[in-house]
N, CA, C and O atoms as CSV, one atom per row, in Angstrom:
chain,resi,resn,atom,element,x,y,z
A,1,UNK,N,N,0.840,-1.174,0.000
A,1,UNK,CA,C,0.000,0.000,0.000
A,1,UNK,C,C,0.887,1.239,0.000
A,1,UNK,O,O,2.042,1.277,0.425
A,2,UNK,N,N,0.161,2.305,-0.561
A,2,UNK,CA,C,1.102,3.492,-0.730
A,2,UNK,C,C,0.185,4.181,-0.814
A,2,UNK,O,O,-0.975,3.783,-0.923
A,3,UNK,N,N,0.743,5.963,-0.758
A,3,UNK,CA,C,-0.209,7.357,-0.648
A,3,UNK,C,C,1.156,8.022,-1.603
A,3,UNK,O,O,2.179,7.557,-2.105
A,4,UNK,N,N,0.673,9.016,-1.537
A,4,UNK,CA,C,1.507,9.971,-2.288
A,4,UNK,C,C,2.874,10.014,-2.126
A,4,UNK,O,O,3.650,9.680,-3.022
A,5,UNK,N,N,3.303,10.499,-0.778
A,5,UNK,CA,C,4.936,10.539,-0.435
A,5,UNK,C,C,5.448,8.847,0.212
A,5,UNK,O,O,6.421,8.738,0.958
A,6,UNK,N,N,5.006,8.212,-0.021
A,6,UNK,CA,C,5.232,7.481,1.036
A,6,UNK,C,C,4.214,5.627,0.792
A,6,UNK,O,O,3.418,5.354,-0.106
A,7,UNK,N,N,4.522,5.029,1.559
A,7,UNK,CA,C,3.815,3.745,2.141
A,7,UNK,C,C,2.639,3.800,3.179
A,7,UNK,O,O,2.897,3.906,4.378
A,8,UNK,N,N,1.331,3.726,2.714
A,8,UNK,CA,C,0.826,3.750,3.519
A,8,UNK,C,C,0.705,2.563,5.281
A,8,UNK,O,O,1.375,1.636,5.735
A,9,UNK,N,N,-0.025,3.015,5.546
A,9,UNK,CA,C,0.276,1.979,7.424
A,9,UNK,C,C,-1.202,1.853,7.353
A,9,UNK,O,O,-1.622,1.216,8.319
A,10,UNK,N,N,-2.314,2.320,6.376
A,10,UNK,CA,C,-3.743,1.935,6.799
A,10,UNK,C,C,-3.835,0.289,6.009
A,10,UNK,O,O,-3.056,-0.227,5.207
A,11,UNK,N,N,-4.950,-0.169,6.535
A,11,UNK,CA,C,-5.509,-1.435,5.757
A,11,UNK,C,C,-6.630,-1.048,4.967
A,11,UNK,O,O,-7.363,-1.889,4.446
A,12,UNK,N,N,-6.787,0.068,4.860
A,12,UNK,CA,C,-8.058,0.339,3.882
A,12,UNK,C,C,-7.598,0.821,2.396
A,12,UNK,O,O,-8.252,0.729,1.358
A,13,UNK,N,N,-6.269,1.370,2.580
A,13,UNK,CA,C,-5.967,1.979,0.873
A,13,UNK,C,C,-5.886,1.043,-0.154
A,13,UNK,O,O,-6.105,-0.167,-0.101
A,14,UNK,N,N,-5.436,1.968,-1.405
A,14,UNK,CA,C,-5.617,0.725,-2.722
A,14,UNK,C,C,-4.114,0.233,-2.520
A,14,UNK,O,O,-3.211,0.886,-1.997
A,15,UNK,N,N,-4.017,-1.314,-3.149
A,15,UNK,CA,C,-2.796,-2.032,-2.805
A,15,UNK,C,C,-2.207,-1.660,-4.656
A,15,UNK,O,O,-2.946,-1.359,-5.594
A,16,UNK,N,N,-1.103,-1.775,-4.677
A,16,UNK,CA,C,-0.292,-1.564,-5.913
A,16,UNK,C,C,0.882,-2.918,-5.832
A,16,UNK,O,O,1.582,-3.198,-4.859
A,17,UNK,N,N,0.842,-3.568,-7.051
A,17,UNK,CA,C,2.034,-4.449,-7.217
A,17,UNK,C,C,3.404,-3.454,-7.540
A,17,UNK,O,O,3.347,-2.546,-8.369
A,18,UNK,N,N,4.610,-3.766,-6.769
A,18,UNK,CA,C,5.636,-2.900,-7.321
A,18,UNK,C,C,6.087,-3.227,-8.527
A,18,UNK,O,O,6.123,-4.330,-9.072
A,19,UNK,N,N,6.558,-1.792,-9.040
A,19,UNK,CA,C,7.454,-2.175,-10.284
A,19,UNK,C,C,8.579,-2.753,-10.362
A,19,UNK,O,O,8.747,-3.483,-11.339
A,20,UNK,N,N,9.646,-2.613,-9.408
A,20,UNK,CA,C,10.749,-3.394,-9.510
A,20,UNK,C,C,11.087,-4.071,-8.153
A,20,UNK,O,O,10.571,-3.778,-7.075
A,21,UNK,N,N,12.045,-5.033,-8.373
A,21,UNK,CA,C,12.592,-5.498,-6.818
A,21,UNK,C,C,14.051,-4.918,-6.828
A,21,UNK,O,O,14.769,-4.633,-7.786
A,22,UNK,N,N,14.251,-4.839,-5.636
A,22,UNK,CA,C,15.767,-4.186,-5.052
A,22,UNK,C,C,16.425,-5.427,-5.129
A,22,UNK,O,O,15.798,-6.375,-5.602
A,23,UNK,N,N,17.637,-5.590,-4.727
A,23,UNK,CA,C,18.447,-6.511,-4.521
A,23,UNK,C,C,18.110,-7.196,-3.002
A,23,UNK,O,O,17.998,-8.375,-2.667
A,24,UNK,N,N,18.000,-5.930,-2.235
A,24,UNK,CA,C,17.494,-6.806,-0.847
A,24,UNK,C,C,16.442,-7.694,-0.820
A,24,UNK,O,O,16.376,-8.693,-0.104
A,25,UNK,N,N,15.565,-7.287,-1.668
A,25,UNK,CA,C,14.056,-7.428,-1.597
A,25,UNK,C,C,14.391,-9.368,-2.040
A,25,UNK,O,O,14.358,-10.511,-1.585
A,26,UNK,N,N,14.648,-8.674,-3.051
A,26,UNK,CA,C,15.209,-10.632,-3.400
A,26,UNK,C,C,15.940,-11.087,-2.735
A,26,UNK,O,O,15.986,-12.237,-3.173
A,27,UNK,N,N,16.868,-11.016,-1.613
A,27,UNK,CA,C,17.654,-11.357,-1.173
A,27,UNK,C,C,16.718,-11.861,0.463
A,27,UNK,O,O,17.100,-12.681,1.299
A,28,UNK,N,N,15.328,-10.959,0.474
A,28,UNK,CA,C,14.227,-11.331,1.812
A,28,UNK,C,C,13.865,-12.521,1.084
A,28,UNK,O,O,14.115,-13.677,1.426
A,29,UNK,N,N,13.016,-11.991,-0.353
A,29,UNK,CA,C,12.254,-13.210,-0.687
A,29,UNK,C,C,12.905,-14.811,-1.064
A,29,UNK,O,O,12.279,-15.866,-0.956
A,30,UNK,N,N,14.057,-14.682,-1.440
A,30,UNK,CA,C,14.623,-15.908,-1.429
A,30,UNK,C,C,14.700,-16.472,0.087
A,30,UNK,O,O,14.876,-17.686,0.183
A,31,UNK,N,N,14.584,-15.694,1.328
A,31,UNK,CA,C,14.840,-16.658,2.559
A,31,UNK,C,C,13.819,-16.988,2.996
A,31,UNK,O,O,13.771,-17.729,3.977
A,32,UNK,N,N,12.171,-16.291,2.076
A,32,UNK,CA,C,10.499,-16.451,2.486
A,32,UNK,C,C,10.412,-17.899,2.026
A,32,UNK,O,O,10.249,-18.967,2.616
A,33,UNK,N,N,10.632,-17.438,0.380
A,33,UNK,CA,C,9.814,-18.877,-0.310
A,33,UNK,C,C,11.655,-20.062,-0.667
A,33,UNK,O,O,12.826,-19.805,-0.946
A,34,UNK,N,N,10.745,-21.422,-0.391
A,34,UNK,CA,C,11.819,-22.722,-0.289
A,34,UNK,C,C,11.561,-23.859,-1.321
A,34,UNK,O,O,11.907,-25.027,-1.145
A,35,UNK,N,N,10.732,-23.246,-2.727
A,35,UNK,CA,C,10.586,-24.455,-3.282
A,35,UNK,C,C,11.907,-23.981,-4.520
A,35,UNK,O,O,12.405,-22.874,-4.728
A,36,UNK,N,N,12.234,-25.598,-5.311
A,36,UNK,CA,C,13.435,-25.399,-5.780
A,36,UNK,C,C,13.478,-24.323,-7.074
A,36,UNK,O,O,14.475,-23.749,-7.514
A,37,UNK,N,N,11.889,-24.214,-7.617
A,37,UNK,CA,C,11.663,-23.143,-8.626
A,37,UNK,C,C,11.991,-21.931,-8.370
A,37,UNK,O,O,12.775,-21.295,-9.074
A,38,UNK,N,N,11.207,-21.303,-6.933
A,38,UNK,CA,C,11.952,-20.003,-6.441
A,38,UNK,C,C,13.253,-19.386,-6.026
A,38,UNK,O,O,13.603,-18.208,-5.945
A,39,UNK,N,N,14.138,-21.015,-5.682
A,39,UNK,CA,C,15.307,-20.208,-5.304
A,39,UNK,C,C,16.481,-20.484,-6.184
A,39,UNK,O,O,17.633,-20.114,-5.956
A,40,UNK,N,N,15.866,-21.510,-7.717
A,40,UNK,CA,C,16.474,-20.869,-9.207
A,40,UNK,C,C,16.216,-19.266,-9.635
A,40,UNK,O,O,17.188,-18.511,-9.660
A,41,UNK,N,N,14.989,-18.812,-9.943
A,41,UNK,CA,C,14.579,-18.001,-10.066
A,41,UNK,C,C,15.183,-16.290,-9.597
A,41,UNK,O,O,15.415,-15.265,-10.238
A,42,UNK,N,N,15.276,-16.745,-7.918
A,42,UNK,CA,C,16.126,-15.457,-7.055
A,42,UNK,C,C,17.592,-15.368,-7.393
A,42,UNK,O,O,18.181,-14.356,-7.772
A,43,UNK,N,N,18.193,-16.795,-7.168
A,43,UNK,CA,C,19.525,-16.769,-7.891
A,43,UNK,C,C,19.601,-15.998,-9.337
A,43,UNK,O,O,20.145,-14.906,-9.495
A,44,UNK,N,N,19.069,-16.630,-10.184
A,44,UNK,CA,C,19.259,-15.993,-11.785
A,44,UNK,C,C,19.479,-14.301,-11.392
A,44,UNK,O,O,20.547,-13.714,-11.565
A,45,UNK,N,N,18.074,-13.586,-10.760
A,45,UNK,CA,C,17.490,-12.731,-10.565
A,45,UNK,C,C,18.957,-11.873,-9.992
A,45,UNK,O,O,19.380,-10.815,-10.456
A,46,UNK,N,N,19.513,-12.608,-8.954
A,46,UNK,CA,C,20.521,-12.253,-8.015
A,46,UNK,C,C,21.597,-11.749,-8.889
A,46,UNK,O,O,21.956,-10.571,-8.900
A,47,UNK,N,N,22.326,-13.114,-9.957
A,47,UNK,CA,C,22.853,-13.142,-11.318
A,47,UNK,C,C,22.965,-11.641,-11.884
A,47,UNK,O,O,23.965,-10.937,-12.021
A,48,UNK,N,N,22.036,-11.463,-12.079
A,48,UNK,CA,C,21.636,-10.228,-12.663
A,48,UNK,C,C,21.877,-9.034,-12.303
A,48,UNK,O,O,22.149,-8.170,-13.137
A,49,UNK,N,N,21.815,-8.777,-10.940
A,49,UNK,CA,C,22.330,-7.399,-10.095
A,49,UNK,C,C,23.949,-7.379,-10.422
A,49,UNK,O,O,24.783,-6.576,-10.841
A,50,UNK,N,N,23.891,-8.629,-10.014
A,50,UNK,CA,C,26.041,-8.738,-9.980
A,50,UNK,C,C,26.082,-8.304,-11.507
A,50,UNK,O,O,26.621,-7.205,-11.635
A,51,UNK,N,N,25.684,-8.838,-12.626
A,51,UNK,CA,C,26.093,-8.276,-14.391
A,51,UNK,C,C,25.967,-6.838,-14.493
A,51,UNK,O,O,26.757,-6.121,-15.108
A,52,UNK,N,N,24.452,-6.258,-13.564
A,52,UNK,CA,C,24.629,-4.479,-13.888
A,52,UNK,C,C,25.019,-4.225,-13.369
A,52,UNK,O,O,24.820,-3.016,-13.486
A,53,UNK,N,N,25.986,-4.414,-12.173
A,53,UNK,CA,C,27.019,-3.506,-10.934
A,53,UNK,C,C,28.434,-4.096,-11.302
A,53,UNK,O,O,29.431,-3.821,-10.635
A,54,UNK,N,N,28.466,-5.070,-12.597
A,54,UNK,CA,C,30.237,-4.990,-13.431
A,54,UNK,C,C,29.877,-4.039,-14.457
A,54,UNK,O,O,30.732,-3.198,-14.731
A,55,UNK,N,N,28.799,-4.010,-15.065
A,55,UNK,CA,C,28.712,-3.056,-16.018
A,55,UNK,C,C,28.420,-1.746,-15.994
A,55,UNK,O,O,28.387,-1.041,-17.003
A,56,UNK,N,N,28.204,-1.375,-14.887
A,56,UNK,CA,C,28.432,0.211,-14.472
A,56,UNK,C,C,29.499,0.495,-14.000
A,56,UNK,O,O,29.782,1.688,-13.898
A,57,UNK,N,N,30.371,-0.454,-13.591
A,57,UNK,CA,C,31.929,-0.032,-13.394
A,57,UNK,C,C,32.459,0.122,-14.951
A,57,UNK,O,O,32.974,1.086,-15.517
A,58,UNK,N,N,32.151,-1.120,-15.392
A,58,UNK,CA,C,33.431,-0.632,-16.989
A,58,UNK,C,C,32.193,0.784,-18.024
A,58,UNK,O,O,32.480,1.275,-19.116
A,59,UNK,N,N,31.468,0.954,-17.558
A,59,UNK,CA,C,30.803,1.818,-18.217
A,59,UNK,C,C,31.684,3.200,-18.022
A,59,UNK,O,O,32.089,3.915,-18.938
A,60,UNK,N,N,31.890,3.413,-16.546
A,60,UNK,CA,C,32.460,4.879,-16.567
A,60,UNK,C,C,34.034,4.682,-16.895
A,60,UNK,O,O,34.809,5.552,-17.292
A,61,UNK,N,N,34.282,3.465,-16.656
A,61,UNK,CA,C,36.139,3.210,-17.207
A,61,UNK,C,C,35.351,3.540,-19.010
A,61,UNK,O,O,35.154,4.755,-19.027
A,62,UNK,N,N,35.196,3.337,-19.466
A,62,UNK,CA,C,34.597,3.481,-20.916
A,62,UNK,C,C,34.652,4.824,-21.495
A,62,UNK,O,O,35.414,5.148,-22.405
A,63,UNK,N,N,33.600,5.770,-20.781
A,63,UNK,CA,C,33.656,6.892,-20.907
A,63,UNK,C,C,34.995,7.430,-20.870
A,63,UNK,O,O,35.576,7.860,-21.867
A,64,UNK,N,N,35.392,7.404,-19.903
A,64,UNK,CA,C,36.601,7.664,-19.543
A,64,UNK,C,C,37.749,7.583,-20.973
A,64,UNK,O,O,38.339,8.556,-21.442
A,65,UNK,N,N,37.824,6.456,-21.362
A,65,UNK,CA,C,38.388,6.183,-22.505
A,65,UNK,C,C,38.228,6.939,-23.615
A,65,UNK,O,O,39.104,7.489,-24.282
A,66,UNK,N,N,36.614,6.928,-23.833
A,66,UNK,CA,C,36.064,7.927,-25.101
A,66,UNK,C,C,36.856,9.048,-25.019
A,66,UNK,O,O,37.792,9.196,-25.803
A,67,UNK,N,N,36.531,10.067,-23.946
A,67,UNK,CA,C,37.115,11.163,-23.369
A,67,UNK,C,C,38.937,11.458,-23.842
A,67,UNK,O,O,39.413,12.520,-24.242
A,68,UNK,N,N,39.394,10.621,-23.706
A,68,UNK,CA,C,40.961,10.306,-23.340
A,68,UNK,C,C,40.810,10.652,-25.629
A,68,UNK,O,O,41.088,11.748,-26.115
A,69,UNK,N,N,40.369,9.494,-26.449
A,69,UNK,CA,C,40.567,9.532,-27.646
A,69,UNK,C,C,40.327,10.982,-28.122
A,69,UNK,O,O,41.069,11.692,-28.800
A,70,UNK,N,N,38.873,11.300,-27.500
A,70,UNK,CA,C,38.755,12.645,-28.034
A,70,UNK,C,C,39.422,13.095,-27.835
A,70,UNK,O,O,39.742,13.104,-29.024
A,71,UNK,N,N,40.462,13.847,-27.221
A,71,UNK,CA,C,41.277,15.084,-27.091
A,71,UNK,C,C,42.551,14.432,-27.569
A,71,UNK,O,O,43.524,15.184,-27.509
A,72,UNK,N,N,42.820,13.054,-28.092
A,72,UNK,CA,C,43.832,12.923,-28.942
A,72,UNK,C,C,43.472,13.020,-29.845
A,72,UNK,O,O,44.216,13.627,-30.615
A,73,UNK,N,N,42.173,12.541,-30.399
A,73,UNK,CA,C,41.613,13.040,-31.642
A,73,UNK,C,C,42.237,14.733,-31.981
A,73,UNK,O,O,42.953,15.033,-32.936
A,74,UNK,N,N,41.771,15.592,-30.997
A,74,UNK,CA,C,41.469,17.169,-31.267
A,74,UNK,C,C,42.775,18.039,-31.604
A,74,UNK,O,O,42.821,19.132,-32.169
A,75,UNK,N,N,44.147,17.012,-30.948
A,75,UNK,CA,C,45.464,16.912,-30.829
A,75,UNK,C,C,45.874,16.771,-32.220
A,75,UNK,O,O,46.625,17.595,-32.742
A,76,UNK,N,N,45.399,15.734,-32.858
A,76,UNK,CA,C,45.804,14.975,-33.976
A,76,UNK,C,C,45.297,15.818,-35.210
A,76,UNK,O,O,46.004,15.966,-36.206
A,77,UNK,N,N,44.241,16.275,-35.112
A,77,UNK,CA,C,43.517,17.107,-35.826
A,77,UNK,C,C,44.523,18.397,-36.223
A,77,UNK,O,O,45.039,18.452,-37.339
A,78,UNK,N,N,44.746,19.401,-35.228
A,78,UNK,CA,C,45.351,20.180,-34.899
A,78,UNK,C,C,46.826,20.102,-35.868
A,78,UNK,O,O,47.239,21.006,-36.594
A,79,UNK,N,N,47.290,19.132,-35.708
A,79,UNK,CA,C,48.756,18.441,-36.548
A,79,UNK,C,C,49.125,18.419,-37.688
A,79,UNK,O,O,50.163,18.747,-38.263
A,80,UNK,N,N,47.411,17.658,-38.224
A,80,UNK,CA,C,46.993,17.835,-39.767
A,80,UNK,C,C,47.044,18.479,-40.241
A,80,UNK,O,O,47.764,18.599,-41.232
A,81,UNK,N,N,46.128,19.438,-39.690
A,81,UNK,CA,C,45.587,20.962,-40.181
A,81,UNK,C,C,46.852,21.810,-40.423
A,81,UNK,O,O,47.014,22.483,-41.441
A,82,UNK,N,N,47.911,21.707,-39.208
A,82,UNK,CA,C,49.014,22.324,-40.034
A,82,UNK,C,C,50.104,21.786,-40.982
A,82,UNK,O,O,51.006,22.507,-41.409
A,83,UNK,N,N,49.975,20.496,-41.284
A,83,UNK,CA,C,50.834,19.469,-42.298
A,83,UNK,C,C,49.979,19.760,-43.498
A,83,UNK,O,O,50.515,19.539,-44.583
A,84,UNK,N,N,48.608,20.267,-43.503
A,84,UNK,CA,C,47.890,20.856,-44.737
A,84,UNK,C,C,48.559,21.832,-45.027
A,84,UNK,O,O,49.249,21.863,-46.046
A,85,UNK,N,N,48.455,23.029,-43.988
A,85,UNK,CA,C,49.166,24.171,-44.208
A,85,UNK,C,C,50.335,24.324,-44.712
A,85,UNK,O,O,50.577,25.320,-45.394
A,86,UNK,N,N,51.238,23.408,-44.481
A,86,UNK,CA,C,52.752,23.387,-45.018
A,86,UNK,C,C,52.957,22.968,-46.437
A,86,UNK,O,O,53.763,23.585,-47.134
A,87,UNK,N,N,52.122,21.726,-47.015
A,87,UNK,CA,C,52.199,21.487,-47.663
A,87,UNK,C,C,51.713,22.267,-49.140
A,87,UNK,O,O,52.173,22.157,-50.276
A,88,UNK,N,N,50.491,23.163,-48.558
A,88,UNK,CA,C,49.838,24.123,-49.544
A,88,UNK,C,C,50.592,24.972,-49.888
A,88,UNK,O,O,50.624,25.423,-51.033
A,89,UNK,N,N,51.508,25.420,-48.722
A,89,UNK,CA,C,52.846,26.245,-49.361
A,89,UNK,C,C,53.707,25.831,-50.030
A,89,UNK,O,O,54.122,26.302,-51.089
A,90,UNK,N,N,54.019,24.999,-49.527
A,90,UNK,CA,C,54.788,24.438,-50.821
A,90,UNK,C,C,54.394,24.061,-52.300
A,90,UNK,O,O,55.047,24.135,-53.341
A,91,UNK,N,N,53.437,23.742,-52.113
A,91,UNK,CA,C,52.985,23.118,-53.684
A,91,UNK,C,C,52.445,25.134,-54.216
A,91,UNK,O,O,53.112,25.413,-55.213
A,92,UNK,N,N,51.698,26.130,-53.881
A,92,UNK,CA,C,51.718,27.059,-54.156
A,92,UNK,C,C,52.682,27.539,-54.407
A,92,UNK,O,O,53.698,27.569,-53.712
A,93,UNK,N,N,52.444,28.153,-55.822
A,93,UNK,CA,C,54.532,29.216,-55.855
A,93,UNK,C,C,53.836,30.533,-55.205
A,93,UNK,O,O,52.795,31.145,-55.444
A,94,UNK,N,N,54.783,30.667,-54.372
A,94,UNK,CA,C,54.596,32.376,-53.839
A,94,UNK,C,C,54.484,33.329,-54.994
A,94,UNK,O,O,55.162,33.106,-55.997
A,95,UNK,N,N,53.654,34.414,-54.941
A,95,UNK,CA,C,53.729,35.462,-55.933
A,95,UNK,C,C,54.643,36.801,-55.380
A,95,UNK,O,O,54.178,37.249,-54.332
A,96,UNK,N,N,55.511,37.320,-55.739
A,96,UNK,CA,C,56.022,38.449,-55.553
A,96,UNK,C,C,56.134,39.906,-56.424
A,96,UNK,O,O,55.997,39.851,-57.646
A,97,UNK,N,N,56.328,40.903,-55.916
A,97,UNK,CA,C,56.255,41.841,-56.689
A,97,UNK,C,C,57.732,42.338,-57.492
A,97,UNK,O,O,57.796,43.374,-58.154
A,98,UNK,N,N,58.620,41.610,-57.340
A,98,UNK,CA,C,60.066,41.918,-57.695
A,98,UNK,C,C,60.405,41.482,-59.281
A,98,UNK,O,O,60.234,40.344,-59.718
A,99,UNK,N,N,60.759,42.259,-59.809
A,99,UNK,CA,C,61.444,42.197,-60.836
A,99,UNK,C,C,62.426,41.021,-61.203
A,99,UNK,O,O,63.205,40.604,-60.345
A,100,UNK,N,N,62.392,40.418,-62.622
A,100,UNK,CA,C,62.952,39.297,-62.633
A,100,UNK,C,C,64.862,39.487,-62.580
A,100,UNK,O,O,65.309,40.627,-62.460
A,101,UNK,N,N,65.263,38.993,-62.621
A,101,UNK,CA,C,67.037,39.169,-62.355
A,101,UNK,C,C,67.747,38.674,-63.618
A,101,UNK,O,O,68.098,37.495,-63.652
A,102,UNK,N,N,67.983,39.469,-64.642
A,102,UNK,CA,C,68.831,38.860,-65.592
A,102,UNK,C,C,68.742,39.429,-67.122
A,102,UNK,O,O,69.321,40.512,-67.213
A,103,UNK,N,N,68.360,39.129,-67.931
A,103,UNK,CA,C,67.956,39.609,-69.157
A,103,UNK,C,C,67.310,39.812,-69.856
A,103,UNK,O,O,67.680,40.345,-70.903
């Protein structure tokens, strides 16, 4: 039972099935129910917490990584852009205003 902020304590309100279970919650109900279906079931269930609490660790090692490429990316970029530049000079002949030298 529940009210707005909170769990209700009356026996008269409307009852609601929850949307999710906690880890504890499974960790009560596996010590409630003892047949061998339920405590496959909690295990798997259990299974499952442990896979999203490795995968929110390598998630932010991950990011982390992204992060790290980008700014070698932005580095690398930067490098190019002036190995463009060098090279445009060179392959461009400079124009000058000077008079040719000779005959």
């Amino acid at each position: 039972m529940r009210y707005q902020i909170g769990a209700s304590s009356e026996w008269g309100g409307i009852r609601y099935p929850p949307f999710v279970f906690t880890e504890q919650g499974i960790a009560m109900l596996s010590s409630a129910l003892n047949s061998p279906q339920a405590i496959q079931v909690n295990i798997s269930i259990m299974r499952v917490f442990v896979k999203i609490r490795q995968w929110a660790s390598n998630y932010a090692e991950l990011l982390e990584k992204i992060e790290k490429l980008q700014t070698n990316e932005q580095v690398q970029n930067k490098h190019i852009k002036r190995i463009y530049q060098i090279i445009d000079e060179l392959v461009k002949p400079q124009i000058t205003d000077r008079k040719p030298i000779g005959f």
